[in-house]
N, C-alpha and C positions, 0 to 999 in steps of 0.2 A: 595574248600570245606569250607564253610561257615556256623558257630553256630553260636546261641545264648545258653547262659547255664544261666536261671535263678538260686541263689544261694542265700543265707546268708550272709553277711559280717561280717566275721570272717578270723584271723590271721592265714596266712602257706595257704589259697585257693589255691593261686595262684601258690604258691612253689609244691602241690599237681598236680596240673592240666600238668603244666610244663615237674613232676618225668615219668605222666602219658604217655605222649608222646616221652617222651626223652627212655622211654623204648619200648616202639613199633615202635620207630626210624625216628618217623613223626616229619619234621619240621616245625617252627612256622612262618607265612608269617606275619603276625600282630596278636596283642592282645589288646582288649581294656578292659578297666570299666568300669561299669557304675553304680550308685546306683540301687544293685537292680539286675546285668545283670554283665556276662563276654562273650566277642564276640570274637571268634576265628576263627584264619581265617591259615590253614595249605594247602599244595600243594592236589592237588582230587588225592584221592585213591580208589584203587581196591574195589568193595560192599563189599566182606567179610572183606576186612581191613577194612574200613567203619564202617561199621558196629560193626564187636568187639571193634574200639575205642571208638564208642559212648556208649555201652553198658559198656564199662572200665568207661566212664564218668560220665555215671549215679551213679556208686557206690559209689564215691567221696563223703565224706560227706559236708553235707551243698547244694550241687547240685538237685535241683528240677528234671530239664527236662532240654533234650537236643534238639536241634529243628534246622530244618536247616533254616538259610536266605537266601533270596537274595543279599544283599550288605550289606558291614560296617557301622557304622552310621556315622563315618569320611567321608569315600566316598559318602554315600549320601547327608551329610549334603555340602562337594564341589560342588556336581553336582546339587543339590538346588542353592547353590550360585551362581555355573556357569550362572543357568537357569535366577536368578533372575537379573543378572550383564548383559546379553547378550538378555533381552528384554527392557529395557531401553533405552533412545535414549540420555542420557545426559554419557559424560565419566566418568569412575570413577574408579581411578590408587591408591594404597597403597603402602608406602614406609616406609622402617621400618630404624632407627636409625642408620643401616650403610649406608643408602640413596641406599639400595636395592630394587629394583623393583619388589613388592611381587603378586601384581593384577592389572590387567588394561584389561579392556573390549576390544571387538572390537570397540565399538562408538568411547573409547578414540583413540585408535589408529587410527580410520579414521576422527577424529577432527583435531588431532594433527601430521597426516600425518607420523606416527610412522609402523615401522614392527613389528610384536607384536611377531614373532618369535625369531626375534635380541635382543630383549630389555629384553623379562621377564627372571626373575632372576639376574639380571644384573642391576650394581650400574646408576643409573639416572645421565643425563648428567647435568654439572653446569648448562651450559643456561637455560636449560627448568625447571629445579628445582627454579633457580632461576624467573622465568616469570608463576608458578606455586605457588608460595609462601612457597614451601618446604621447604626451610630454615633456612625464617624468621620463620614457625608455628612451626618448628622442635626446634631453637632455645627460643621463646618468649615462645612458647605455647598459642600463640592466636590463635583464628581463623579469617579467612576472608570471607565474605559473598557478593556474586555477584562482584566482582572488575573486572572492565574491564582492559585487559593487553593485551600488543602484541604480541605474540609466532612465533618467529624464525621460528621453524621448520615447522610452519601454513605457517608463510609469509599474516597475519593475525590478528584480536580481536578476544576475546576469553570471556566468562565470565567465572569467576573460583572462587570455595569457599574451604575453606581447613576447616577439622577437627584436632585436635591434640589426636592421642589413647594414654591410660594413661594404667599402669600397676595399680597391689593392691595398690603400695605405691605411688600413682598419678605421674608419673613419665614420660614423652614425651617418648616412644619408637615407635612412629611412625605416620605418616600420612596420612587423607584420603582426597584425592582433587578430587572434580566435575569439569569437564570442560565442556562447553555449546559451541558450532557454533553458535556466534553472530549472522547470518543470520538465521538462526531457530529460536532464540530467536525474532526474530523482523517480523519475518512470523507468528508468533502466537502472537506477540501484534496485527497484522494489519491484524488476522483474526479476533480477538475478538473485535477489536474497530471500523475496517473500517463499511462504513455507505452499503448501498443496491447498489452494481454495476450499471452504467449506460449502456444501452445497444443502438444502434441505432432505437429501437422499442419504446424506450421511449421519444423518439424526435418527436413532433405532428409535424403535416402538409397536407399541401393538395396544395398547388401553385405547380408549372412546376420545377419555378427555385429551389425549395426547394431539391424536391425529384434527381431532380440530383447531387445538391450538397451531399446529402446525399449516393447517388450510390458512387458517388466518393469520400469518404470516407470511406466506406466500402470497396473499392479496397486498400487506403493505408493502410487502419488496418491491411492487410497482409502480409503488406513490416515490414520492420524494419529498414528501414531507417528514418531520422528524417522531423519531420512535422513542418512546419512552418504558422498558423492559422492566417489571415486575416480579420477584418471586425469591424467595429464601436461596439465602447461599448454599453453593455447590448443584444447582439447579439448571447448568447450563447458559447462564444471560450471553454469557461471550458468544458460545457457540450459535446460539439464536443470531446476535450482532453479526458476526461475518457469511452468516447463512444468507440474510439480509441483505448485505454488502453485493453476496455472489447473485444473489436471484435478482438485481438492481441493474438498470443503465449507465448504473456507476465502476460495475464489475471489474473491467478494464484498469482503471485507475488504484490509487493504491485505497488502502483499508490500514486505519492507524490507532492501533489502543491506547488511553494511557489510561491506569489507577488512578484518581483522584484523591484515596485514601495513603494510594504509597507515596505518594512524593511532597517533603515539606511544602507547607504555603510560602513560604520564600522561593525555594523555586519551580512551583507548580505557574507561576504566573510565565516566568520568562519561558517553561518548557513550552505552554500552550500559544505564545505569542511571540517567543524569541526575544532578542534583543543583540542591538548594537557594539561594536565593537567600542570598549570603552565605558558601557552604560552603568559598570559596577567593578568592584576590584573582584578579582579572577577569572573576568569578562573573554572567552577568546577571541583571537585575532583576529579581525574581518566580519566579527559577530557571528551570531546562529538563527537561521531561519526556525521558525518556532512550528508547532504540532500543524495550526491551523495551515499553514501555509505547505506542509510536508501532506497534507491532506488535499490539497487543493484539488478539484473534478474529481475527488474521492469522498469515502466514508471516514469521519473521527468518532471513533465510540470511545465515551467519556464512561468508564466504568464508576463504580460507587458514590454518582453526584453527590449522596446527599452527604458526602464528606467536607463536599465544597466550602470555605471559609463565605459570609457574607462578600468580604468583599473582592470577590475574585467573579462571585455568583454578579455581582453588577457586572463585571467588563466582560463576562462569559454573555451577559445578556445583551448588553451592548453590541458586541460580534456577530449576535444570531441577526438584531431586528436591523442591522447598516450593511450587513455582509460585508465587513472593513473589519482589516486587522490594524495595529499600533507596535512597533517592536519597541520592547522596554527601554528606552533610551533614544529615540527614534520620533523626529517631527513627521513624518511620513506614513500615510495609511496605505495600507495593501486591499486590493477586493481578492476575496474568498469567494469560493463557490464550492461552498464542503453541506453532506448532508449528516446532520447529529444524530447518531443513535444514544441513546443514554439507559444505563441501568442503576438499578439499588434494590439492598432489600431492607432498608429503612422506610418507614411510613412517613413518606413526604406531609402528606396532610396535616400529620398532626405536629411536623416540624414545623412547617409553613405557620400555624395556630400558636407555638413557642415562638414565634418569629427568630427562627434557628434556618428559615431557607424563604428566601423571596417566594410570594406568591405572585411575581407576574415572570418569574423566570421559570417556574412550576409550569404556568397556562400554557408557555412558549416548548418546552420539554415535551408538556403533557399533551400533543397533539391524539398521537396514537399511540391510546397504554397496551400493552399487549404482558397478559398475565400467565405465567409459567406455574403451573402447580407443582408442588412438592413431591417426593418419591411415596409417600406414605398415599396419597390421593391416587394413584397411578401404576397400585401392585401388578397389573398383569405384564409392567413392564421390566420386574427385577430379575425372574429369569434370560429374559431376552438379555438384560445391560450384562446380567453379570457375566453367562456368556462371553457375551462379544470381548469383557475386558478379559477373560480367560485366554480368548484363542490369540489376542493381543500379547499378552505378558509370560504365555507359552513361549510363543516366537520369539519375544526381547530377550526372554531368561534362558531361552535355550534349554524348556524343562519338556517332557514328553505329556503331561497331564492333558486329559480330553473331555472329560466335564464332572461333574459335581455328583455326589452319593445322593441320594434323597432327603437322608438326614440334615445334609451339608443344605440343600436347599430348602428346606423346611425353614433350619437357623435364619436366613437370610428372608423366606417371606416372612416371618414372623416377626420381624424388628422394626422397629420405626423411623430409622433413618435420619434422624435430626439433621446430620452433614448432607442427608440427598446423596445425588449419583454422583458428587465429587467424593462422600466417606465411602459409598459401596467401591467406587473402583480402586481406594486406598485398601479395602477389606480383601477385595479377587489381589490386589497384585502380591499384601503378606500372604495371601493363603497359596499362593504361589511358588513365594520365597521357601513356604515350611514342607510343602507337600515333597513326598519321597518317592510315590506310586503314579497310576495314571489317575488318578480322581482325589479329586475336593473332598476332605471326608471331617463333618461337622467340628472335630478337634483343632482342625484348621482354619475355623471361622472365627477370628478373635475380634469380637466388637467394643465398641471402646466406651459405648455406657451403660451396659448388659451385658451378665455374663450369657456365652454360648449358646447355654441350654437353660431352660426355665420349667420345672418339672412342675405341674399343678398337686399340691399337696395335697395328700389324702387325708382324712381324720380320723385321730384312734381310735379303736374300736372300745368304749365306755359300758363294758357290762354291770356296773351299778346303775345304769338307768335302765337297762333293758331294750336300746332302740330298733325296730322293725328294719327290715331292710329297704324299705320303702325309705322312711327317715335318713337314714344312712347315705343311699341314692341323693335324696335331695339338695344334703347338704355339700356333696361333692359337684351336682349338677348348678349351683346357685355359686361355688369357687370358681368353675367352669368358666360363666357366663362374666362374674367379674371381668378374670383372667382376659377373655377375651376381648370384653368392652374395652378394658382400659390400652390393649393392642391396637384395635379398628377404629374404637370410637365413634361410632356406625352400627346402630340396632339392624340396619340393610346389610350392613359389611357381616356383622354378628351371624346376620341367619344364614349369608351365605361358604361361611365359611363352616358353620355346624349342621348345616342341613338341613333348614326350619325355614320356614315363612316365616316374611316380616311381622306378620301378626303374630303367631305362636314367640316368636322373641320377644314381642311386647308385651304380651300376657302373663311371661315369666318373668320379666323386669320387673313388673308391677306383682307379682306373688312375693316374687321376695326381698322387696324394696331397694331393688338398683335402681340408679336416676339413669336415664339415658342421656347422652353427651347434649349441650343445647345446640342448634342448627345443624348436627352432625348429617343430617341426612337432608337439606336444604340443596 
């Protein structure tokens, strides 16, 4: 049985209300005050008892009305708090000046891998007081704001801020600490900042060999086991890497590149493993959680392995076969659960043979090699790419151009591409910059180790020998086929770029003693 008795504040109420009950033999479960309000709260009685004690209550002077509630304003103002403490997703534990453990959510207790049945009411343990800043905020009366700390009882980083609660006479009688899952923390930095997922759809193409390289990455993006990416630079390895990433059960999680080539081996070690605060002079504060661990239930793609120093290439391997990280400075191992994509377009093999790269860090890489062909292997795919970087660097440059002269695209099959689809889309976006009309027109094609145009020489016409026009023919026909060969490199590619059967191009290699490329048609 539950009132409210609106009243007057005035001296003896309470002492009245009390005589009230103590003679009708009703006892008092709680009593509160409020400005304004006295809330009583006695065991449920019988209606007519009920009833004549409220009617006793009304008579009380100073007493308005008597009215029944549904709850104390204590009990609801707990079970607000409850509500408010138990939708939140960050921990949030209070401890009062006997280092009594007065609140703590379920979050906290599933961050800090606590029993929350064990713990509340009960003095906080040193450690976790201690790796919580309880002691020092208890003692200084500062607070702490995001510090990152390692919590025993995690087995784990943590970020954590503490409050200091102060009594009327400003006085430290207790604490309030947030604890954060580092990994939550860093799944909502790397939703808010990562860029648009790459998908296998956003991969152009149209050649044979493309679309199967492509199937067959799509089969490994289901595995989780590690990928080892293949193929001359500017070939795509990243975008393959995060296509990976996106077509994976890893998706969700972040995707985290580093160079291997860009970053000194001094501190290629602490980027990919972090290190402690302290671990070296210009160490920052609180230390830095390292790649692998910024990776964790994600993808790390280690770009240009084979840049990797010996011996970095040990503690890299060490990571893959213990799934335990070390931070540089740091007695404490971390478990990872990160999957490695790796690329190069270095010939590990024959590094591995120089003993320039571990050959059991090689076996552990080289689960699943997945091999990227060059632009020169894959021409039916350089109109499509360039294209697409056109209608791209249209729109950035703000230029009105709508696609390429014939000539313009002549230049461009006809070149060999040593840079791949990273030099053609540096070629579409100058020819972008120079164009003045709405088309590409071959002037605009500047390649960087070939000039534009390559005219097949003709040969003088020699009337001291007399030569037939047959002869004449020949000799321009046999420029030709050089010219050509030394383009494709492919007696296949040869004939089908001049209109011949593969045979008829071999007939004539062998008339006028061209070699044909070795394996080129393998």
């Amino acid at each position: 049985m539950r009132l409210r008795l609106p009243c007057v504040n005035r001296v003896g109420l309470i002492h009245d209300i009390t005589q009230c009950l103590a003679k009708r033999q009703v006892n008092i479960v709680s009593l509160e005050v409020e400005q304004g309000n006295v809330f009583l709260e006695c065991p449920c009685l019988e209606q007519e008892r009920g009833q004549a004690l409220i009617q006793a209550l009304r008579k009380i002077g100073g007493i308005y009305q008597v009215e029944a509630v549904a709850s104390m304003p204590s009990k609801e103002r707990a079970e607000q708090l409850d509500a408010i403490l138990g939708s939140v997703q960050d921990g949030i534990l209070t401890i009062n000046q006997d280092y009594m453990l007065t609140q703590c959510n379920l979050a906290a207790a599933r961050i800090l891998r606590l029993s929350l049945a064990s713990i509340m009411g009960n003095p906080i343990d040193d450690s976790l007081a201690g790796n919580l800043f309880v002691l020092e905020t208890l003692r200084t009366g500062k607070s702490f704001r995001n510090r990152e700390v390692f919590v025993d009882s995690k087995g784990g980083y943590c970020i954590v801020s503490t409050l200091p609660l102060r009594n009327t006479q400003q006085e430290v009688v207790g604490v309030v600490a947030v604890v954060r899952d580092i990994r939550e923390v860093r799944e909502l930095v790397h939703k808010i900042t990562a860029s648009r997922p790459v998908t296998f759809a956003d991969i152009p193409f149209t050649s044979t060999v493309m679309a199967q390289v492509v199937e067959q990455a799509r089969l490994y993006a289901c595995s989780d086991s590690t990928v080892l990416i293949r193929g001359e630079t500017g070939t795509g390895k990243e975008l393959f890497a995060r296509a990976l990433h996106s077509g994976s059960a890893r998706a969700k999680a972040a995707f985290v590149p580093v160079n291997c080539a860009a970053i000194p081996e001094t501190l290629l070690e602490s980027e990919l493993f972090g290190y402690e605060e302290g671990a070296f002079t210009g160490a920052a504060k609180g230390g830095k959680p390292g790649l692998f661990e910024l990776a964790n239930e994600g993808t790390l793609f280690l770009d240009e392995i084979g840049e990797m120093s010996v011996h970095l290439q040990a503690k890299l391997l060490r990571a893959l076969q213990d799934r335990r990280v070390r931070r540089v400075g740091s007695s404490r191992e971390l478990t990872v659960n990160v999957r490695i994509i790796s690329a190069t377009n270095r010939d590990l093999e024959k590094r591995v043979a120089c003993d320039l790269f571990r050959e059991d860090l090689y076996y552990r890489l080289n689960v699943i090699p997945l091999f990227l062909p060059p632009l020169r292997e894959r021409q039916e795919d350089i109109r499509l790419l360039a294209e697409y970087f056109l209608k791209r660097f249209a729109s950035k440059l703000q230029r009105p151009v709508q696609g390429f002269t014939p000539a313009a695209l002549e230049c461009l099959q006809y070149y060999d591409w040593p840079g791949n689809v990273r030099e053609l889309e540096n070629v579409v976006e100058r020819a972008v910059n120079l164009v003045a009309g709405s088309a590409v027109e071959d002037k605009h094609i500047l390649l960087g180790r070939r000039p534009p145009t390559q005219s097949v020489p003709v040969p003088t016409v020699r009337f001291e020998t007399y030569e037939t026009l047959h002869e004449r023919l020949a000799q321009v026909e046999k420029i030709i086929l050089r010219e050509t060969l030394k383009r494709f490199r492919s007696s296949r590619r040869v004939g089908s770029v001049l209109g011949l059967s593969h045979t008829a191009v071999l007939k004539k290699l062998r008339k006028y003693g061209l070699h044909q490329p070795v394996q080129a048609d393998n």
